[in-house]
LODOVO-755755 format. One record per residue (C-alpha): residue number from 0; z, y, x; residue in three letters. Coordinates in Angstrom, 3 decimals, padded with zeros to 6 digits. Example, Ala and Ser with C-alpha at 12.3 -4.5 7.8 and 13.67 -1.06 7.14 Angstrom:
0 | 007.800 | -004.500 | 012.300 | ala
1 | 007.140 | -001.060 | 013.670 | ser
# end
This chain:
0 | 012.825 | 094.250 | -040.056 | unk
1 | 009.899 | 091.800 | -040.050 | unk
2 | 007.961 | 091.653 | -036.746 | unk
3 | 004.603 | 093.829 | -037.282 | unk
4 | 001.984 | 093.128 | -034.645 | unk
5 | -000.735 | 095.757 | -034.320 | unk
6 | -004.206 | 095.334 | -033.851 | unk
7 | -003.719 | 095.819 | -030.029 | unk
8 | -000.891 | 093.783 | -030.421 | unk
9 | 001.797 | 095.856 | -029.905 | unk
10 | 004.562 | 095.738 | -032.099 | unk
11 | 004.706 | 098.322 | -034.277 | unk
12 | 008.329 | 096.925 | -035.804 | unk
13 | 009.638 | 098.326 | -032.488 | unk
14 | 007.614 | 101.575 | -031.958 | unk
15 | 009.419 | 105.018 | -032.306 | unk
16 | 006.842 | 106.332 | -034.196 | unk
17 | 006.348 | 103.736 | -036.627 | unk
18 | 007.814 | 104.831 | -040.269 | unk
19 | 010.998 | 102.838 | -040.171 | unk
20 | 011.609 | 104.049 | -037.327 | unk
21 | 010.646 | 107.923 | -036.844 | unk
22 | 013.402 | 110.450 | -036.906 | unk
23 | 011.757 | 113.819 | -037.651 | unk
24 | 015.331 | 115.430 | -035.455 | unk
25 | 013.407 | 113.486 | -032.497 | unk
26 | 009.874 | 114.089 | -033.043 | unk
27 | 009.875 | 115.922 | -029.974 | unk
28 | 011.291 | 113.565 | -027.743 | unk
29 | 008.907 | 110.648 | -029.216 | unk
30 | 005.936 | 112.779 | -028.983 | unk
31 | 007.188 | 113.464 | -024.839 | unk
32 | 007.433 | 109.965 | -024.394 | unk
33 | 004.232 | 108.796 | -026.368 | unk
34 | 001.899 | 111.404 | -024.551 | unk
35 | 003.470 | 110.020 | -021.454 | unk
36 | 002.618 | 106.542 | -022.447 | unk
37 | -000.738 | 106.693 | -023.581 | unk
38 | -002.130 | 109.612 | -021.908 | unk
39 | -000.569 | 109.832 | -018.572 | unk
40 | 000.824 | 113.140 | -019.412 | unk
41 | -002.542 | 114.551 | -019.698 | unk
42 | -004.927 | 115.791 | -021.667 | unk
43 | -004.407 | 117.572 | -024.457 | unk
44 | -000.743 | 116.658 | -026.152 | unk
45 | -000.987 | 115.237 | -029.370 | unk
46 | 001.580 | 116.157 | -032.361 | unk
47 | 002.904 | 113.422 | -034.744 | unk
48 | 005.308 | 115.350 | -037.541 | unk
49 | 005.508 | 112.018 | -039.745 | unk
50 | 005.702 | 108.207 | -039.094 | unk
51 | 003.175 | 105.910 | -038.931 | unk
52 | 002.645 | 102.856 | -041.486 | unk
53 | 000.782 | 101.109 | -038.597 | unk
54 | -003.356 | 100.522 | -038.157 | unk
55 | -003.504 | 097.755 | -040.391 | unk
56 | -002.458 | 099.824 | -043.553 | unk
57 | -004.321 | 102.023 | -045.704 | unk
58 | -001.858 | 104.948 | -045.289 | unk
59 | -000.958 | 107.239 | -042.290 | unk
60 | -002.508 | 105.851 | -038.837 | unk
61 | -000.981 | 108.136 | -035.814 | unk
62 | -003.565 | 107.292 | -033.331 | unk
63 | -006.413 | 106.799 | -036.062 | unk
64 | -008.987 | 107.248 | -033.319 | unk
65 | -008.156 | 104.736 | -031.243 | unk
66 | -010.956 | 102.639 | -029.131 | unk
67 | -008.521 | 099.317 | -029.753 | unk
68 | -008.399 | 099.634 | -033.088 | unk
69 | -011.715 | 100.710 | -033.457 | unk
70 | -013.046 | 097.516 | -031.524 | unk
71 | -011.262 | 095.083 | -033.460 | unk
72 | -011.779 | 096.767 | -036.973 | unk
73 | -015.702 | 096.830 | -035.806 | unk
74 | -015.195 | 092.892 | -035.525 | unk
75 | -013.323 | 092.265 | -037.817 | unk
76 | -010.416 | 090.843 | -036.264 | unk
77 | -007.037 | 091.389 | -037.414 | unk
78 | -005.605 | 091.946 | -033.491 | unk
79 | -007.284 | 091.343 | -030.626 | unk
80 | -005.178 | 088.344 | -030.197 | unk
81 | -007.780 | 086.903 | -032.783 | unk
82 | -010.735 | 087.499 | -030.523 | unk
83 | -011.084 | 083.984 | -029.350 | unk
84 | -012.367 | 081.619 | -032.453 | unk
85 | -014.837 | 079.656 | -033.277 | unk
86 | -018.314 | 080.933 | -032.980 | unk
87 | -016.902 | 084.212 | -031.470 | unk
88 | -019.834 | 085.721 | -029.151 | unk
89 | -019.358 | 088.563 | -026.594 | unk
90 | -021.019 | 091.137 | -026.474 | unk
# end
C-alpha cells in the first residue's frame, strides 16, 4: 500500500481504522484502542462502524472534528509538516 501521511502526519496507510485496513469483526477492539489513544480513556467513547478514507479526502473522515486537521485545513497546509515555508507567519 502506498504510504498516506495525514494532515497531522500520521500515517494513515498504517492506522486500524483507515479503510484498507478496518475489519468491521474488530471494530470493537479498534474503537478500545483508539479511545485509549486519543482520549485517555475518557470522555465520552466515540463509535466508528466504517473505515476511514483519511482527512485529506472528500469521503468519510473518522475524527472529522479534529483541532489538527482543522488548523492545517484553516491554513491551508496539506500536513503540518508543511507549516514552515516561505513567507509562513505565526500567529
Amino acid at each position: 500500500m502506498q504510504e498516506i501521511t495525514a494532515r497531522c502526519g500520521n500515517r494513515c496507510d498504517l492506522c486500524p481504522l483507515y479503510m484498507a485496513n478496518f475489519n468491521a469483526a474488530e471494530a470493537e477492539a479498534i474503537n478500545d484502542r483508539l479511545y485509549q489513544f486519543h482520549h485517555a480513556s475518557e470522555g465520552v467513547r466515540p463509535h466508528y462502524a466504517q473505515g476511514c478514507d483519511g482527512c485529506l479526502s472528500g469521503g468519510y473522515v473518522a475524527r472529522a472534528d479534529c483541532p489538527i486537521r482543522k488548523c492545517a485545513t484553516d491554513r491551508a497546509l496539506v500536513t503540518c509538516a508543511d507549516r514552515i515555508r516561505p513567507g509562513w507567519k505565526w500567529l
